[in-house]
C-alpha positions in Angstrom: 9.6 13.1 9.0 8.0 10.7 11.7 5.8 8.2 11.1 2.6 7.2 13.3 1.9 3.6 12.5 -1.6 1.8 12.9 -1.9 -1.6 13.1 1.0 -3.4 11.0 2.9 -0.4 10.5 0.7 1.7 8.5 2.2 5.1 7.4 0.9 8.1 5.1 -0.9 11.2 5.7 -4.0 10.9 5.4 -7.2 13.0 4.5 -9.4 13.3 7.5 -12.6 14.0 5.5 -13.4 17.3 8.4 -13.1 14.7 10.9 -11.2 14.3 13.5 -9.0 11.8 15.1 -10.5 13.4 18.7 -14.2 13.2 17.5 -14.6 9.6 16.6 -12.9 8.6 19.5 -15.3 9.2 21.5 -17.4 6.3 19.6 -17.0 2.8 21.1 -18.2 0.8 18.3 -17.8 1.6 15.0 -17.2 4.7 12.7 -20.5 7.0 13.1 -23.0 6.6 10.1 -22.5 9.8 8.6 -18.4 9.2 8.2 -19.2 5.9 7.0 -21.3 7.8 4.2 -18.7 10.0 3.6 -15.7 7.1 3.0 -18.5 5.4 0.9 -19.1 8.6 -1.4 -15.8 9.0 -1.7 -13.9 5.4 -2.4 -16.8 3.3 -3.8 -17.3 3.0 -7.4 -13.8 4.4 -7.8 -10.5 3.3 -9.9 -8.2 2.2 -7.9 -4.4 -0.1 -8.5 -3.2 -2.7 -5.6 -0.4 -2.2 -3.9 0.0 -5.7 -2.8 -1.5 -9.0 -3.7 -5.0 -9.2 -1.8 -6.0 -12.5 -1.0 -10.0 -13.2 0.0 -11.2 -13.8 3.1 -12.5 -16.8 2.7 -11.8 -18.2 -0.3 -8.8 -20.0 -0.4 -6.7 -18.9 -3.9 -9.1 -16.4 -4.8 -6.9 -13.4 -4.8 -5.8 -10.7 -7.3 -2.2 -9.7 -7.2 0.0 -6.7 -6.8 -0.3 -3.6 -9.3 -3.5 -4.5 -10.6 -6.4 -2.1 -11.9 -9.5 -2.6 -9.4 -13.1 -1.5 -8.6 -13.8 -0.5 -5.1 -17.3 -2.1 -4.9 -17.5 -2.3 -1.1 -16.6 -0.9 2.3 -16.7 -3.4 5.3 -16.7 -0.4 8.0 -17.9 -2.8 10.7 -15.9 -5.6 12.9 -12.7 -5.2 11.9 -12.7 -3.8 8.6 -12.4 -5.2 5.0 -12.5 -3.9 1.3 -14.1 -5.5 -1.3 -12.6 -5.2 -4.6 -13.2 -6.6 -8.9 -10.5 -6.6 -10.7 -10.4 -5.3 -14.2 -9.6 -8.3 -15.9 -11.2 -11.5 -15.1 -13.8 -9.8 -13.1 -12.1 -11.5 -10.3 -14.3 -10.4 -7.1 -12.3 -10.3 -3.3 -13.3 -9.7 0.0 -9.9 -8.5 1.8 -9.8 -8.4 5.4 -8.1 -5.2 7.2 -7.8 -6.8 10.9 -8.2 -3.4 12.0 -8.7 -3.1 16.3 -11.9 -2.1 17.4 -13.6 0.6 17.9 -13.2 1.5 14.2 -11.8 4.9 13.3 -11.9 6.7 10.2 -8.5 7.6 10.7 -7.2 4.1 11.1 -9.7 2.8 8.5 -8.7 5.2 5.6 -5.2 5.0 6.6 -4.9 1.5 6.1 -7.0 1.1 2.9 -4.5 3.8 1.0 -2.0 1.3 2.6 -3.4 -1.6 0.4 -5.2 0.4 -2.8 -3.3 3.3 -5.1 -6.0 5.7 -5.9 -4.0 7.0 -8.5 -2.7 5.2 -11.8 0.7 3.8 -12.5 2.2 6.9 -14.9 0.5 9.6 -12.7 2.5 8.5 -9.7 6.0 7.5 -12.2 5.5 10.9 -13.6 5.0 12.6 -10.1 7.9 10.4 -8.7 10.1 11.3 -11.5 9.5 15.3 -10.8 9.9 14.8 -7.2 13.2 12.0 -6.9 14.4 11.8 -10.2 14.1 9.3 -13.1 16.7 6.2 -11.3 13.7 6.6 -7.8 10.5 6.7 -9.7 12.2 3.5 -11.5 12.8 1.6 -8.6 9.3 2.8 -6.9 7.8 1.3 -9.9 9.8 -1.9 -9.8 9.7 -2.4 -5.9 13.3 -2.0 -5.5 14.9 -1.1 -2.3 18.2 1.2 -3.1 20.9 2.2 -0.2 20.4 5.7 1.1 17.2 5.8 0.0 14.8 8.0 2.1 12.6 6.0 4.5 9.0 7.5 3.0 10.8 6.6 -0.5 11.2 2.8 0.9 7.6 3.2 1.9 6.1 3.6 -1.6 8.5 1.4 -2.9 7.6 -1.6 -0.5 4.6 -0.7 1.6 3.6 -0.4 5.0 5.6 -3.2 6.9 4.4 -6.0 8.8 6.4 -5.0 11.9 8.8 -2.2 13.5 11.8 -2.7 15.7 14.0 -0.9 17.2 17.1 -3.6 17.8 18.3 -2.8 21.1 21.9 -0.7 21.8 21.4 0.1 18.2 20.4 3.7 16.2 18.5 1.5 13.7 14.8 1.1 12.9 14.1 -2.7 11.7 11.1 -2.8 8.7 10.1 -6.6 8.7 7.7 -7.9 6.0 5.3 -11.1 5.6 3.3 -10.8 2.9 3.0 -12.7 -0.7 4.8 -10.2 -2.0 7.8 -9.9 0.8 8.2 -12.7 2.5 11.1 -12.4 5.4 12.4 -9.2 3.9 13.9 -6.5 5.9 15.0 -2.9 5.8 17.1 -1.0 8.6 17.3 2.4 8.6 19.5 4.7 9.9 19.0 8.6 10.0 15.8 8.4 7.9 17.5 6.7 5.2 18.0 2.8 4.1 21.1 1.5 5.3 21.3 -2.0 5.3 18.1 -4.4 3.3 17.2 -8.1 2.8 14.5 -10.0 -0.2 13.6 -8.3 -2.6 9.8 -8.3 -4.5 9.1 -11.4 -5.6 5.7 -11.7 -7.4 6.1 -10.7 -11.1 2.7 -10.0 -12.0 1.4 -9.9 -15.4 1.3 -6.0 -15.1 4.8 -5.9 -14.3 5.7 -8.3 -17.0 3.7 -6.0 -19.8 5.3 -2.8 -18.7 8.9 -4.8 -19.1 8.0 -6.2 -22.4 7.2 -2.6 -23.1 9.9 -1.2 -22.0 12.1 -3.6 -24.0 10.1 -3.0 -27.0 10.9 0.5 -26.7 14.5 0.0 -26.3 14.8 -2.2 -29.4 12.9 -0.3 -31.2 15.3 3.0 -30.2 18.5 0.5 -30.7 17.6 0.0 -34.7 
């Protein structure tokens, strides 16, 4: 499989809502009205979980970390793009900027807000993940662990969309590079489709995670006795 990125390295097939990539194109603004009222019926109001910590646009440490359960309230489908979001506990309210390039697409806009939001919750995609790779890969998707020969789409839901993409010349390898709260000067090369070589690991532990370890050990004592 082959990966189209947009913007920092965005990659998943999207849903193109009837549209496509050809038809708004030809727009030199933003997305036409009546796509906008199509992302808007579909995405706000909805359940959602992040994917990374979001930090707001202009409020300095007003952000709402990685794996939590949000609210889309808000589409910013003008200027460069942004997603407004209220977090589940705290009612913790963030305006997250998408630095998209203009014009606007909807293809460019939808890819990269299923880049930053999971519109699905945390045991439907373990279970799915489970079916599809086997228990020890919906683990480490879960976790955000990178594991050796694991298949570059499989890194993808594990770590993300990357910051940036090399290709490190006389080399076979393609270089992910990170920068975010999350993954701050991590790496993964692969080779053949598959990791072969990684640096950092994940490093925000966030209260989510925590509860579904101290669950996890709670089960396991609990099977131990």
């Amino acid at each position: 499989m082959r990966f189209r990125f947009v913007r920092r390295g965005a990659l998943l097939p999207i849903l193109f809502l009837g549209a496509t990539s050809g038809c708004v194109s030809n727009y030199s603004t933003d997305i036409p009205i009546n796509y906008q009222n199509t992302l808007k019926e579909k995405y706000v109001g909805k359940r959602a979980w992040t994917r990374a910590t979001m930090q707001d646009e202009k409020k300095d440490g007003v952000r709402i970390e990685q794996d939590q359960e949000v609210k889309i309230v808000d589409l910013g489908l003008h200027r460069t793009g942004s997603v407004t979001i209220l977090s589940k506990t705290g009612h913790k309210r963030v305006v997250f900027p998408f630095h998209l390039e203009r014009p606007l697409t909807l293809e460019g806009y939808e890819k990269i807000l299923l880049d930053y939001l999971w519109m699905t919750s945390p045991e439907e995609r373990f279970e799915a993940a489970k079916q599809k790779y086997g228990t020890r890969i919906a683990e480490a998707i879960r976790d955000h662990k990178i594991l050796k020969d694991m298949p570059q789409y499989v890194a993808y839901l594990s770590w993300g969309a990357p910051s940036g993409v090399d290709l490190p010349e006389g080399t076979a390898v393609e270089r992910w590079t990170y920068d975010t709260p999350n993954l701050q000067g991590a790496r993964v090369d692969f080779l053949d489709g598959k990791v072969y070589q990684f640096e950092g690991e994940n490093i925000a532990d966030t209260e989510a995670a925590k509860q579904r370890k101290a669950v996890r050990r709670g089960s396991t004592e609990t099977a131990g006795k």
